[in-house]
VMD Tcl script that draws the C-alpha trace (Angstrom):
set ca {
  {74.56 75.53 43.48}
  {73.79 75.90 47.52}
  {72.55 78.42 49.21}
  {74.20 77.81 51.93}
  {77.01 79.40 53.77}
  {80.47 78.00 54.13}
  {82.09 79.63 58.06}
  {85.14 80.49 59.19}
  {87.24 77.76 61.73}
  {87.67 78.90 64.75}
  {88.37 77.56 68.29}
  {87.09 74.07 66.92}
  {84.21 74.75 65.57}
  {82.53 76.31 62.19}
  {81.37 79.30 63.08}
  {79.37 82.11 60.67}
  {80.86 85.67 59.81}
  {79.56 89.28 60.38}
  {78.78 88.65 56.69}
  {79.35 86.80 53.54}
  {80.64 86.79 49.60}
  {80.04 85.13 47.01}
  {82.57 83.85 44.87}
  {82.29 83.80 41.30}
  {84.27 81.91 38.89}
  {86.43 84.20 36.49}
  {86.55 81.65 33.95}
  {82.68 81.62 33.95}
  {80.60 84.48 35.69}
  {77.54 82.30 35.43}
  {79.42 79.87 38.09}
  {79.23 80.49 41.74}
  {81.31 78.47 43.63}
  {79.89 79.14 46.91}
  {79.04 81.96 49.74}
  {81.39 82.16 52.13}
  {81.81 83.90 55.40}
  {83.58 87.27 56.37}
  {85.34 87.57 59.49}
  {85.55 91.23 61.02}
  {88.38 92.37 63.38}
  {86.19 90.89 66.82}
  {85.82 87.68 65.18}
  {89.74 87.52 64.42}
  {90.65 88.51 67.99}
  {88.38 85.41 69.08}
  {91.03 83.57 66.44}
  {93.63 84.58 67.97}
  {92.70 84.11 70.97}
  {91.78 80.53 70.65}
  {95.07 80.15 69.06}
  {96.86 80.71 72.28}
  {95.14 78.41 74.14}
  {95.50 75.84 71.71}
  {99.34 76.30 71.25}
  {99.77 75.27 74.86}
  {98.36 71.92 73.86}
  {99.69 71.15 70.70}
  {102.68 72.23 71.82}
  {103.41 69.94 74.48}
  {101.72 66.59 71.61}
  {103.79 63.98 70.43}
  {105.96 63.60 67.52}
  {103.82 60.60 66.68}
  {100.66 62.69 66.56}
  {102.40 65.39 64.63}
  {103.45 63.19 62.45}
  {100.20 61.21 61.57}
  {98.23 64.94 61.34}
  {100.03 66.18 58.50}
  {100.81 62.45 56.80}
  {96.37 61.94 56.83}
  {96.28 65.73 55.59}
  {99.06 64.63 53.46}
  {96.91 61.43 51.77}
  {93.91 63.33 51.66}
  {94.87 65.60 49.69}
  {96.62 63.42 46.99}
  {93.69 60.62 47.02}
  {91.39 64.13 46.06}
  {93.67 65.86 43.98}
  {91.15 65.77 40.78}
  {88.48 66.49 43.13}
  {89.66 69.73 44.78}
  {91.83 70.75 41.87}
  {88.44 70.76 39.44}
  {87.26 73.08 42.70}
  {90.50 75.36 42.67}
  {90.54 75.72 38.80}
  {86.78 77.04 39.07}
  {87.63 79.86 41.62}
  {91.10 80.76 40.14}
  {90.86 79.99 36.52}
  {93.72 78.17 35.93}
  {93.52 74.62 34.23}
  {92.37 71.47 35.61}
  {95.61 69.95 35.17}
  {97.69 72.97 36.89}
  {94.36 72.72 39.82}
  {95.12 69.25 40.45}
  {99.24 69.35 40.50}
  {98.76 72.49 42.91}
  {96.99 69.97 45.24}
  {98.87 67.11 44.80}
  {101.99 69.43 45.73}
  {100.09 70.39 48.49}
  {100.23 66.88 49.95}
  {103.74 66.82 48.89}
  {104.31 69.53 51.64}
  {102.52 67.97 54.09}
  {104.21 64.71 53.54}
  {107.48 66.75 53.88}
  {106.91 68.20 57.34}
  {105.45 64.94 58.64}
  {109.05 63.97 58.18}
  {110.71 67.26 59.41}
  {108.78 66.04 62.56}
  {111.06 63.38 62.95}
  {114.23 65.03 62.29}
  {114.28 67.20 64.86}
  {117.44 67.01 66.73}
  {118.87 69.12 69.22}
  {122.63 69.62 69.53}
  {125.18 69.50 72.48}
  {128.44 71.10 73.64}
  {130.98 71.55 76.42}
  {131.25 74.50 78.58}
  {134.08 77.02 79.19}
  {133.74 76.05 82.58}
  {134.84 72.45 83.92}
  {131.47 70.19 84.82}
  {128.80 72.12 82.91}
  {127.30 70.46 79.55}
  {125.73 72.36 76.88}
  {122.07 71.68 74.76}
  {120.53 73.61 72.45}
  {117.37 72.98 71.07}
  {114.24 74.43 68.40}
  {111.08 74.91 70.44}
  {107.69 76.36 68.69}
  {107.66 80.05 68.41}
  {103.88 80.30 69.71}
  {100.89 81.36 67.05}
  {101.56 81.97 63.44}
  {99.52 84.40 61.72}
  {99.50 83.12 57.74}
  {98.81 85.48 54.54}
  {98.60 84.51 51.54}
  {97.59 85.48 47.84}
  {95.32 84.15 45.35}
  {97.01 82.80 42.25}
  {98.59 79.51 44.70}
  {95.67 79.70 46.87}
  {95.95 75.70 48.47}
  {99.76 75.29 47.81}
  {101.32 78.26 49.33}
  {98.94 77.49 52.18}
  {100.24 74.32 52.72}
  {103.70 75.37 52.54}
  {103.13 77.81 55.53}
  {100.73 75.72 57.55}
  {102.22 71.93 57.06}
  {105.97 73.66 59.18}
  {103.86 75.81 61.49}
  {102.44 72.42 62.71}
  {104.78 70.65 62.42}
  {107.02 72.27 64.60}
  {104.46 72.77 67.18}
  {102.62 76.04 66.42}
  {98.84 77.38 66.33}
  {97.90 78.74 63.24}
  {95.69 81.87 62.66}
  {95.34 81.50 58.48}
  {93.90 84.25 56.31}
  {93.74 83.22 52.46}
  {93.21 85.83 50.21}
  {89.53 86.97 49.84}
  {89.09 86.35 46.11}
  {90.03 82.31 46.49}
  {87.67 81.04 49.74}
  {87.08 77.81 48.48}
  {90.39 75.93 48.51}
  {91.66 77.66 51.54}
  {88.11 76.18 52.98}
  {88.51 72.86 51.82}
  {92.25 72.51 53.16}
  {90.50 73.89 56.52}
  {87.78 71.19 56.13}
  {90.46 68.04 55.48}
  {92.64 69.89 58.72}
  {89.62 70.20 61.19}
  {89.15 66.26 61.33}
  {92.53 65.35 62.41}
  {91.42 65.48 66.13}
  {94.04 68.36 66.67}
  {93.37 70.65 70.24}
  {90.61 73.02 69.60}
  {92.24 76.58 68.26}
  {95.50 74.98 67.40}
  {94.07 75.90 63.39}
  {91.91 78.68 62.50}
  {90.56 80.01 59.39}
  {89.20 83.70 59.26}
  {88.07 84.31 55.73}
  {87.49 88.19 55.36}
  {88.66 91.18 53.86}
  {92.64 92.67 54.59}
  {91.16 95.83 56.27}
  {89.43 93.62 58.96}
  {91.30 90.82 58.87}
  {94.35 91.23 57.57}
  {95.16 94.16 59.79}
  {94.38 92.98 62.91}
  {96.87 89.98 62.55}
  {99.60 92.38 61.83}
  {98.83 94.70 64.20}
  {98.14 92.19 66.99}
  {100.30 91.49 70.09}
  {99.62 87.98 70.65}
  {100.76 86.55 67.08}
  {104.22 85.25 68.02}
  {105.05 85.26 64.49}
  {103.55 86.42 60.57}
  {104.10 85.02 57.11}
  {102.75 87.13 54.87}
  {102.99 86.72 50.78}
  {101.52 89.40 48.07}
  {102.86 92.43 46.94}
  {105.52 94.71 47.52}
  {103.00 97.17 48.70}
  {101.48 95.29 50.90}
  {104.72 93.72 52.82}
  {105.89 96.90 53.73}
  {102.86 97.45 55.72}
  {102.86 94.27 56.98}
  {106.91 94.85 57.77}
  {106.28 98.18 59.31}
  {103.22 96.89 61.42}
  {104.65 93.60 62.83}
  {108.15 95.18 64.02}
  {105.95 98.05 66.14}
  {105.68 94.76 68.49}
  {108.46 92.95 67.38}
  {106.82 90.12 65.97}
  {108.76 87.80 63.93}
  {108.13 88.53 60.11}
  {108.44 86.49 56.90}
  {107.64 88.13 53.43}
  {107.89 86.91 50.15}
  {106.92 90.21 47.94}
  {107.08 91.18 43.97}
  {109.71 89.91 41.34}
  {110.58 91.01 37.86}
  {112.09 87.38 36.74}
  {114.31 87.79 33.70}
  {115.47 84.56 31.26}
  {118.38 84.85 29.85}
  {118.98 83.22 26.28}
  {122.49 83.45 24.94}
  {123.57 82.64 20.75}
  {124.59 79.08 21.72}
  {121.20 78.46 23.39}
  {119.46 75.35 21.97}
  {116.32 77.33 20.24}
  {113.62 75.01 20.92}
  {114.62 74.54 24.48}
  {114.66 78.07 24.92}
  {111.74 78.72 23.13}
  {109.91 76.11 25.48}
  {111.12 77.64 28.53}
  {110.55 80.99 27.80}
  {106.71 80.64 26.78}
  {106.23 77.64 30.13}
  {108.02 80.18 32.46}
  {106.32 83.66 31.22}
  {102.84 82.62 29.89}
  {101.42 79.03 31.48}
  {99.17 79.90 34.69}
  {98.34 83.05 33.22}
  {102.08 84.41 33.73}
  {100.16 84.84 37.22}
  {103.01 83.47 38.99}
  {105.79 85.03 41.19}
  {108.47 82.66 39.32}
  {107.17 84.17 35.88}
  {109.99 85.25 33.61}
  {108.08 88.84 32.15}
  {111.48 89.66 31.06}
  {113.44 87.83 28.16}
  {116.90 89.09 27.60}
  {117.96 87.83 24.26}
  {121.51 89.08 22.82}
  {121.59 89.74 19.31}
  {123.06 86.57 17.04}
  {120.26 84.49 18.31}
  {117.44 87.42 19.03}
  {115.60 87.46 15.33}
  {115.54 83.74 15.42}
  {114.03 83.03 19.01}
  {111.14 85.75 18.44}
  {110.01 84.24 15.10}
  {109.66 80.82 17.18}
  {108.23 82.14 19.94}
  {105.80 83.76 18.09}
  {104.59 80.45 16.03}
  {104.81 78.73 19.67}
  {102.28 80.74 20.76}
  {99.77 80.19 17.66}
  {99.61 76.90 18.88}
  {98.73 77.95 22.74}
  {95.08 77.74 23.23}
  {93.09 80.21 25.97}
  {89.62 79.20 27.15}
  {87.57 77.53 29.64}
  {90.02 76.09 32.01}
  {87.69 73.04 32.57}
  {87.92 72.15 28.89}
  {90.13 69.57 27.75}
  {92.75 70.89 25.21}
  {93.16 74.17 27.06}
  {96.44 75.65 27.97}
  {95.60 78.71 29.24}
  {92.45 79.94 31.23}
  {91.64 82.98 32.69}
  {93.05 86.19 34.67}
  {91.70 86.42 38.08}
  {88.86 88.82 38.11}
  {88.01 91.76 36.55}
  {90.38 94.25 37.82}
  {93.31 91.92 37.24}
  {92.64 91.76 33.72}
  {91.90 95.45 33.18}
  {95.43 95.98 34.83}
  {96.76 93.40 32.24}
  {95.31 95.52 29.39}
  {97.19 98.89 30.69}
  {100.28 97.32 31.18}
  {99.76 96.62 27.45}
  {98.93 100.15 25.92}
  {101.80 101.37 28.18}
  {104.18 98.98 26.67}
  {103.04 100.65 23.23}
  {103.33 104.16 25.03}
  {107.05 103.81 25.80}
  {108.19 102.23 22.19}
  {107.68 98.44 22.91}
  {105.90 96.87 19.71}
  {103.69 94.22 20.31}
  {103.92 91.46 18.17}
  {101.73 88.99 19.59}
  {98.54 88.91 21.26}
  {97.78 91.43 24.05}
  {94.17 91.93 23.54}
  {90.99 90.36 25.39}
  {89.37 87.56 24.01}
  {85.89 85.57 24.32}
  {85.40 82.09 25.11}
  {83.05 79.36 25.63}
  {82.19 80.96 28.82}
  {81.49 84.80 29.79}
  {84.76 85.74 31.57}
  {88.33 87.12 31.76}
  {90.11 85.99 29.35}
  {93.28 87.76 27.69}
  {95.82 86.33 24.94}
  {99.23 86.27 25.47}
  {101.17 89.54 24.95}
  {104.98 89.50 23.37}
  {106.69 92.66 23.35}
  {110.14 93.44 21.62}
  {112.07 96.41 20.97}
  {111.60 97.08 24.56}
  {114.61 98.42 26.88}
  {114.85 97.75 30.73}
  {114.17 101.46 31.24}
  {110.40 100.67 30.58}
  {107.77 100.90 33.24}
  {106.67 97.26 32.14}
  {109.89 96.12 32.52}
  {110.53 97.68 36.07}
  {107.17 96.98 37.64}
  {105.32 93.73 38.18}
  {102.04 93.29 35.64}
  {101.11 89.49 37.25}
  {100.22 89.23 33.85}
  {100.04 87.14 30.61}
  {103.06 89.70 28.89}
  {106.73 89.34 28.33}
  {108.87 91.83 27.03}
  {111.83 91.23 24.81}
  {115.21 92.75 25.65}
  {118.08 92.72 23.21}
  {121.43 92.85 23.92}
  {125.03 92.31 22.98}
  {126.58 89.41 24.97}
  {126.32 87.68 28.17}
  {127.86 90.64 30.38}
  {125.41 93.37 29.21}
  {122.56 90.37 29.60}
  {124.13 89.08 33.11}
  {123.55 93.56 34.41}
  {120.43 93.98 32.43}
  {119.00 91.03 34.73}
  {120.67 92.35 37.87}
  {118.88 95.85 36.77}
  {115.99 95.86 39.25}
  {114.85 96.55 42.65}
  {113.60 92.73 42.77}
  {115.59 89.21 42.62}
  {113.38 86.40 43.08}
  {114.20 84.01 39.90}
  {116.67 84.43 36.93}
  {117.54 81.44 34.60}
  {119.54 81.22 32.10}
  {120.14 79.21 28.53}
  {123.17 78.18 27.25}
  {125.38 75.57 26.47}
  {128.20 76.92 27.84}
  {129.52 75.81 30.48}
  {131.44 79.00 31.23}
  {128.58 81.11 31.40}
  {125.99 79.33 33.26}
  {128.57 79.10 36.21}
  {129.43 82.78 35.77}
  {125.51 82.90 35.44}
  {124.87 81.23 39.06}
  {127.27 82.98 40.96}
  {126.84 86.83 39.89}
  {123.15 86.95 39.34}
  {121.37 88.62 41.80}
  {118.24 86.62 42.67}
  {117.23 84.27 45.01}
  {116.62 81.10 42.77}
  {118.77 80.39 39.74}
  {117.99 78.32 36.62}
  {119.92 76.86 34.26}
  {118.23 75.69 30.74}
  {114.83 75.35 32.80}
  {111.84 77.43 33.04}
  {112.43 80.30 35.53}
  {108.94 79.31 37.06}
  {109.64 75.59 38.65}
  {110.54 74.79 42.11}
  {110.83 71.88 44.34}
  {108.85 71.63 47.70}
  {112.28 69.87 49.70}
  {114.48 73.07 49.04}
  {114.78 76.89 50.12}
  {112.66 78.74 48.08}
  {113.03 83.18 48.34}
  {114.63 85.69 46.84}
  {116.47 88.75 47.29}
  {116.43 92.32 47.51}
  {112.54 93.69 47.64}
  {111.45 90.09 46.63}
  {111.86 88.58 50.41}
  {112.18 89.48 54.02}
  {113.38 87.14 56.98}
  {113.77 84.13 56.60}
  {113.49 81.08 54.02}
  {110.62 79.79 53.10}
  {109.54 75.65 52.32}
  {112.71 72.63 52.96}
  {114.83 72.22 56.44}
  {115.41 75.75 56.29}
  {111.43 76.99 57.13}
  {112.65 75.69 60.53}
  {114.53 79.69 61.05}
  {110.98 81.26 60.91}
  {108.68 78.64 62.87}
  {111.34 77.72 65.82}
  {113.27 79.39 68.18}
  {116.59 78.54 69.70}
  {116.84 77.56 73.16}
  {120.34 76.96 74.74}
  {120.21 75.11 78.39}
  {123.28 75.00 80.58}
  {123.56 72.11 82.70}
  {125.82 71.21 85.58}
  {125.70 68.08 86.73}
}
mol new
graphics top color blue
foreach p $ca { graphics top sphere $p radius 0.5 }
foreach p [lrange $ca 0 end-1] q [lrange $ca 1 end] { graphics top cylinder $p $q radius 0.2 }
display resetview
């Protein structure tokens, strides 16, 4: 344990904060990770600041050098993916093997834009008029102010940052405040690449400081912002007072779908990966299981035994499947989403309560609910927690509109062995991602990934198709 300091990135150098935190492990609150620095709203300005200047620069680099950044960011964080995932399991609680495949996707990203760099064509056309020729090209949209939560705190990073460079951006990034360390780290591997000073900054700090004065500032040319529902529409309503481009990815209420021809242990294995591994702390997490009724009996009796064999504790044990909620307040939500559940009529058959480890911390067991309807406030509202409700129905039509029934559409999946239905399935649900016989939490780093209705705003995130949020579109007429 140090006693020293870790700063915020800014213009170039390290640089110390108005004040500091210190950030305590929630799988063990005898563990500090490290103190690290707060930026206030002055110290963000200077970000931003620097962030202009160094977009001139890196704008006008090579594809080469673009390309060699993000593949040696890229390597790094593979070669260290035990290393720094040990590091992000400690802050965030989730297992060492989920810590390390968060930063080996990481790299994965960064490896992916290093080739985007080298894809980018423009596109030509004839005029109207006789003698004039037509190009259109993707040019950098200027500085990129990046948000993001705490439960991916290095990958969804990387999937903002590795396009913002790559297509020629400066970078203001802002991870949330209860996950310093990774963000830090990533900033540490980023700040040796020899890129132009303020071309990357890191402001660790609180969303009141922070936070707001990204959103409300002029000089961000563009925002990604991901966390809740809440939050976004702040973050919607702030950005568009200046017309700043805006990206959200926001709340979900992910629903699996398991039909009477399902194969039971392949639902049963989806179901429990998809609502209860990394804590059900994921946006992809399917909270809601819509089961019709010749299979329903049958899948809860298995899901129930599955979970007897799932074993919560110290995420830096070996044999552990499940470690711990994110802090304190997180898991005291968890627990009211839980009598509420009881309030309405749910019955809990499994889990649901908090339980003690190895180490002091917050740990909860997995909660399965049935005799729940989609009326239910745990069924309409997003717990981020360790809790799935079961929702019985009577065939693949009431299933298909109990899934649609929400004000989110991020993920639905579906299992089945009919062909039939899981092409009905992908063409009338109402989300964002589909899955068919896989988890509903799962996605690849090459394709879109969003949703729909209050789940996303703007434009696609991760894949060719991040190029719509960090580019914009320049036609050139020509005559010769």
């Amino acid at each position: 344990m140090s006693d020293a300091i870790y700063g915020n990135y800014i213009d170039g150098n390290w640089v110390e904060g108005s004040s500091s935190v210190a950030n305590i492990s929630p799988s063990d609150i005898s563990d500090l990770v490290g103190h690290y620095a707060q930026a206030d709203a002055a110290q963000t300005e200077l970000a931003i600041e620097a962030a202009v200047r160094g977009q001139e620069a890196w704008e006008q680099s090579g594809l080469e050098q673009r390309y060699t950044v993000l593949m040696a960011v890229g390597d790094e964080l593979i070669a260290r993916k035990d290393e720094l995932g040990r590091l992000l399991a400690r802050e965030e609680g989730k297992t060492l093997a989920e810590g390390a495949g968060e930063v080996y996707r990481s790299g994965q990203f960064f490896h992916y834009y290093a080739a985007e760099v080298l894809r980018q064509m423009g596109e030509t056309a004839d005029s109207v008029r006789p003698g004039v020729e037509i190009e259109t090209r993707r040019e950098p949209v200027g500085v990129i102010g990046i948000i993001t939560p705490w439960n991916f705190p290095m990958a969804t990073g990387a999937w903002k940052i590795a396009p913002a460079l790559a297509f020629g951006n400066a970078v203001v990034f802002k991870p949330a405040n209860q996950v310093p360390a990774s963000a830090w780290a990533l900033t540490e591997i980023i700040s040796r690449q020899g890129l132009p000073a303020g071309t990357f900054n890191l402001v660790m700090g609180p969303g009141s400081a922070v936070g707001d004065t990204l959103i409300h500032s002029r000089r961000i040319n563009a925002l990604t912002f991901t966390g809740s529902l809440e939050t976004g529409r702040k973050v919607a309503a702030a950005t568009a007072v200046n017309l700043v481009k805006c990206q959200l990815e926001m709340g979900s209420k992910n629903a699996l779908v398991v039909l009477d021809d399902a194969d039971l242990e392949q639902a049963v294995e989806c179901a429990v990966s998809g609502a209860f591994f990394g804590t059900g702390q994921k946006c992809t997490a399917s909270s809601r299981l819509i089961v019709t009724e010749g299979i329903h009996d049958r899948f809860v009796d298995a899901v129930i035994e599955r979970l007897k064999l799932i074993r919560v504790g110290n995420p830096l044990e070996e044999g552990v499947h499940i470690g711990a909620v994110a802090d304190a307040r997180q898991l005291e939500q968890n627990l009211r989403y839980v009598e509420l559940a009881k309030q309405e009529g749910a019955r809990l058959v499994f889990g649901g309560e908090r339980i003690q480890a190895s180490t002091e911390g917050y740990y909860m067991q997995p909660a399965l609910f049935v005799d729940s309807t989609n009326a239910m406030t745990v069924n309409r509202e997003e717990a981020f927690a360790p809790l799935a409700c079961v929702i019985k129905v009577k065939d693949f039509e009431e299933a298909l509109a109990t899934l649609n029934d929400t004000e989110f559409g991020l993920t639905g999946g579906i299992m089945t062995q009919s062909l039939k239905y899981a092409s009905e399935f992908k063409r009338r649900a109402k989300t964002g991602c589909v899955m068919v016989n896989l988890p509903t939490a799962g996605t690849d780093y090459h394709v879109p990934f969003g949703g729909r209705k209050n789940s996303s705003f703007g434009p696609r995130e991760q894949g060719s198709y991040a190029r719509e949020f960090y580019t914009v579109v320049k036609t050139t007429y020509i005559r010769a």
